[in-house]
DOGUFI-925280 format. One line per 10 residues: number of its first residue (from 1); their letters; for each residue y, z, x of N, C-alpha, C, CB. Coordinates in Angstrom, 2 decimals. Atoms other than C-alpha are relative to their C-alpha. Glycine has a CB too. Example, Ala and Ser with C-alpha at 12.3 -4.5 7.8 and 13.67 -1.06 7.14 Angstrom:
2
1	as	-1.19/0.00/0.89/-4.50/7.80/12.30/1.20/0.00/0.90/0.03/1.25/-0.99  -1.19/-0.06/-0.82/-1.06/7.14/13.67/1.09/0.73/-0.77/0.46/-1.42/0.41
END
This chain:
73
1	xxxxxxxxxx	-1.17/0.00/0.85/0.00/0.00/0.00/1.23/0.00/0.89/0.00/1.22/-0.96  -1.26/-0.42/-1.11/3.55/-0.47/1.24/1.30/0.57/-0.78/0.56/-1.46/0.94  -0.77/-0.68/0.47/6.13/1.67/0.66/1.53/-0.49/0.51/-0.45/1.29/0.29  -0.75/0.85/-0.50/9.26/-0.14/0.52/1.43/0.51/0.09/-0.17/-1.15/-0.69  -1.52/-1.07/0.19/12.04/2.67/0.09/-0.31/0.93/1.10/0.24/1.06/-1.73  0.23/-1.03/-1.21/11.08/4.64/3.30/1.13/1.22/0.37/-0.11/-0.93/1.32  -1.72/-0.55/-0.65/15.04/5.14/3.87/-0.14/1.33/-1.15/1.93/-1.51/-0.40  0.06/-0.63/1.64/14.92/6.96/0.19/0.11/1.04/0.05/-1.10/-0.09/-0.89  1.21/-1.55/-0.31/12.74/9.30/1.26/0.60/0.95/1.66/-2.33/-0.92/0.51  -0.67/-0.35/-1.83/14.51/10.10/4.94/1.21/0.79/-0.82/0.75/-1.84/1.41
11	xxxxxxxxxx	-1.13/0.06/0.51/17.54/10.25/3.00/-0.09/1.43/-0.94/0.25/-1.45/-0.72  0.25/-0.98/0.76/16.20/12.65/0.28/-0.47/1.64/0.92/-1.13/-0.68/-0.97  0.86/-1.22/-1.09/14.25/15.12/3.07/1.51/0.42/1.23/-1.90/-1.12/1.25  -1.18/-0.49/-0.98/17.77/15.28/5.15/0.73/0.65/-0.58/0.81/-0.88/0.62  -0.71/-0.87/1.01/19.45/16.74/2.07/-0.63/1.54/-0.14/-0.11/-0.77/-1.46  1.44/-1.38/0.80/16.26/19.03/1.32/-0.85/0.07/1.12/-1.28/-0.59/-1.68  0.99/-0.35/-1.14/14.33/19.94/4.26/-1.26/0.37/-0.26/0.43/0.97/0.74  1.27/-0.56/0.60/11.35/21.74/2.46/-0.26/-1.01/-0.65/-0.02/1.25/-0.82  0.87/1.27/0.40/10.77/18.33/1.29/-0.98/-0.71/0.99/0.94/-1.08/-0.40  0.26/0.97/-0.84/10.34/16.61/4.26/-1.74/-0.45/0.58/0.91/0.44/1.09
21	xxxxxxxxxx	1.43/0.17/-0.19/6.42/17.50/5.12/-0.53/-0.32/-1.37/-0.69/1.27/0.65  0.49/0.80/1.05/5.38/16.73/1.73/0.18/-1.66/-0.40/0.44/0.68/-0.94  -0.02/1.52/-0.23/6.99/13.40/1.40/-0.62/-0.97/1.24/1.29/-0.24/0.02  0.84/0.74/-1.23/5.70/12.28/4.93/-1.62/0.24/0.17/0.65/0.53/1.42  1.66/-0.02/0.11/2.06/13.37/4.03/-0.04/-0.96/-1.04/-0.85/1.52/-0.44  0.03/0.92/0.88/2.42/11.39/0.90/0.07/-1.45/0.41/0.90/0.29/-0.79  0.18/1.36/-0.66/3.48/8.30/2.97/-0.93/-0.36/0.84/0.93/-0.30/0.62  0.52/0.01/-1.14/1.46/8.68/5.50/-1.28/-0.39/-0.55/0.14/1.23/0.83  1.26/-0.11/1.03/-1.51/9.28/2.70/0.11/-1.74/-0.61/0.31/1.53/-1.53  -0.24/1.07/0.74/-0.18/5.88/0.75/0.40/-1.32/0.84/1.01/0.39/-0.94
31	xxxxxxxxxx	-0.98/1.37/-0.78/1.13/3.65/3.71/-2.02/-0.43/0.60/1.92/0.72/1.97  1.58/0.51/-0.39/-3.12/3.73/4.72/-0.89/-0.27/-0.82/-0.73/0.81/0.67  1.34/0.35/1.18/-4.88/2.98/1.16/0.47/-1.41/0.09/-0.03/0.82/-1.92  0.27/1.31/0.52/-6.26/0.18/0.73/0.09/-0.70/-1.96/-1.46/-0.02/0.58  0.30/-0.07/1.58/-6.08/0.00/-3.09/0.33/-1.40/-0.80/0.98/1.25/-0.70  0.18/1.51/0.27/-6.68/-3.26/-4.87/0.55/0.22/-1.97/-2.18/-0.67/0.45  0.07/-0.11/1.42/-6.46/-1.97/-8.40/0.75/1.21/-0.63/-1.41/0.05/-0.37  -0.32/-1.16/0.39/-5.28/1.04/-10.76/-0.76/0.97/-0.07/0.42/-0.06/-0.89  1.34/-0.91/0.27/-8.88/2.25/-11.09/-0.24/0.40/1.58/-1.53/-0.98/-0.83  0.11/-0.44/-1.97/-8.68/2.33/-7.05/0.77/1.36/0.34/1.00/-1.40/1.22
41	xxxxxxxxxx	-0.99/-1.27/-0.28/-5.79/4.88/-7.19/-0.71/1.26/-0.80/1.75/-0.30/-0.66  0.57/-1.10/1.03/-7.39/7.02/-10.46/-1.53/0.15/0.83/-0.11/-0.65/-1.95  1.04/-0.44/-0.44/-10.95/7.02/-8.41/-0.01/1.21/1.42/-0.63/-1.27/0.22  -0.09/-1.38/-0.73/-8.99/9.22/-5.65/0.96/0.69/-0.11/-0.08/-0.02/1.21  -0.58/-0.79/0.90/-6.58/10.86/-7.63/-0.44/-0.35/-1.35/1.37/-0.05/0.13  0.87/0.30/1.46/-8.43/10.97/-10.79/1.70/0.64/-1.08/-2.16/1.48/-0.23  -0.99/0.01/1.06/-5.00/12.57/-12.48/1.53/-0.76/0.51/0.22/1.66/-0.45  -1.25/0.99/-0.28/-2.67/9.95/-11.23/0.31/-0.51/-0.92/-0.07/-1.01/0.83  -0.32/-0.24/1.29/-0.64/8.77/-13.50/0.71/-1.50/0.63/0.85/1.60/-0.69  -0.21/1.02/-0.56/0.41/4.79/-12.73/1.63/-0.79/-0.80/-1.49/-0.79/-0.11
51	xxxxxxxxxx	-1.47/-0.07/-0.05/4.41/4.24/-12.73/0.53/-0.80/1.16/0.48/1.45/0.10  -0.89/0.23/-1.39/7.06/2.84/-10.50/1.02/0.69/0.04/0.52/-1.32/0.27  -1.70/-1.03/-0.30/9.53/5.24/-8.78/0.81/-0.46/0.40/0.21/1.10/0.90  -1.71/0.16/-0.15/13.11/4.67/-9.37/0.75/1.23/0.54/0.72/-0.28/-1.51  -0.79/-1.21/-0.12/13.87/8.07/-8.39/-0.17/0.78/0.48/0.27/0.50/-0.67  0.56/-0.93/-0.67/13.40/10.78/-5.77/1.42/1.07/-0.31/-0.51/-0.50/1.68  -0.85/-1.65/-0.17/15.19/14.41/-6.37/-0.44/0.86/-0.56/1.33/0.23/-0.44  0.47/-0.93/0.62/15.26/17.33/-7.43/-0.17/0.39/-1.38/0.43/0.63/0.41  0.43/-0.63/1.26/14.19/19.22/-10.55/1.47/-0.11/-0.69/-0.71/1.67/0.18  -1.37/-0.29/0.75/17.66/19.88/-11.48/0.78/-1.31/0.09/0.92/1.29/0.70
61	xxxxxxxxxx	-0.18/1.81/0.20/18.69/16.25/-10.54/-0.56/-1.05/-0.91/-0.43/-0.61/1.06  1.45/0.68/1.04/15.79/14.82/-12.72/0.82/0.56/-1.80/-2.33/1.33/0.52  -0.16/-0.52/1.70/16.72/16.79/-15.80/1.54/-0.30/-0.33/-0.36/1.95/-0.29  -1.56/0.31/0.22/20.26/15.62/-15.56/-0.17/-1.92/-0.65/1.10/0.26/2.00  -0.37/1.72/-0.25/19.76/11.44/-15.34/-1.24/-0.02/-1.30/-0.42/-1.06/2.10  0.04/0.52/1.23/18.85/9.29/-18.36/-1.10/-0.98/0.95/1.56/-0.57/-0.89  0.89/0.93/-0.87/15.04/7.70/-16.94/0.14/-1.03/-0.97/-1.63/0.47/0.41  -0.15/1.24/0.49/15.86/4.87/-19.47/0.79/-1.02/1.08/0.72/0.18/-1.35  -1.15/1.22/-0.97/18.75/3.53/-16.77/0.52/0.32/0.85/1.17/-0.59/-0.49  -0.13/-0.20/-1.40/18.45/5.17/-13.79/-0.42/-1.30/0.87/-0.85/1.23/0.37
71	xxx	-0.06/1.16/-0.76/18.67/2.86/-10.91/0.07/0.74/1.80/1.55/-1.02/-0.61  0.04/-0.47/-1.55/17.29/3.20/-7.16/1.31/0.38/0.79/-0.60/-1.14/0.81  -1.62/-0.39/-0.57/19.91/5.03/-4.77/-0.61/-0.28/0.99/0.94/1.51/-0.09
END
């Protein structure tokens, strides 16, 4: 898989520091699957949940913005 917002995520973890090892296991985890399908992702996260992210922040950032017409930062 390629992860095509890398900056996003740099960007988000320089704000928030206690992010930063979770997001870079997550890439690190997702920049090496091979995954061909949706049933590829749900066979090793069985509660994955199949979306595209427009949006990395926090809890209190999230509950503010309208996910109808949010737009990548």
């Amino acid at each position: 898989m390629r992860v095509v917002a890398l900056k996003t995520l740099r960007d988000f973890w320089g704000q928030h520091p206690d992010a930063e090892q979770p997001l870079r296991a997550w890439h690190d985890e997702v920049g090496d699957a091979t995954w061909r399908t949706p049933a590829d992702i749900k066979a090793q996260f069985g509660n994955a949940s199949i979306l595209f992210i427009k949006f990395v922040g926090t809890h209190a950032e999230y509950d503010r913005i309208d996910v109808e017409t949010v737009e990548n930062r």
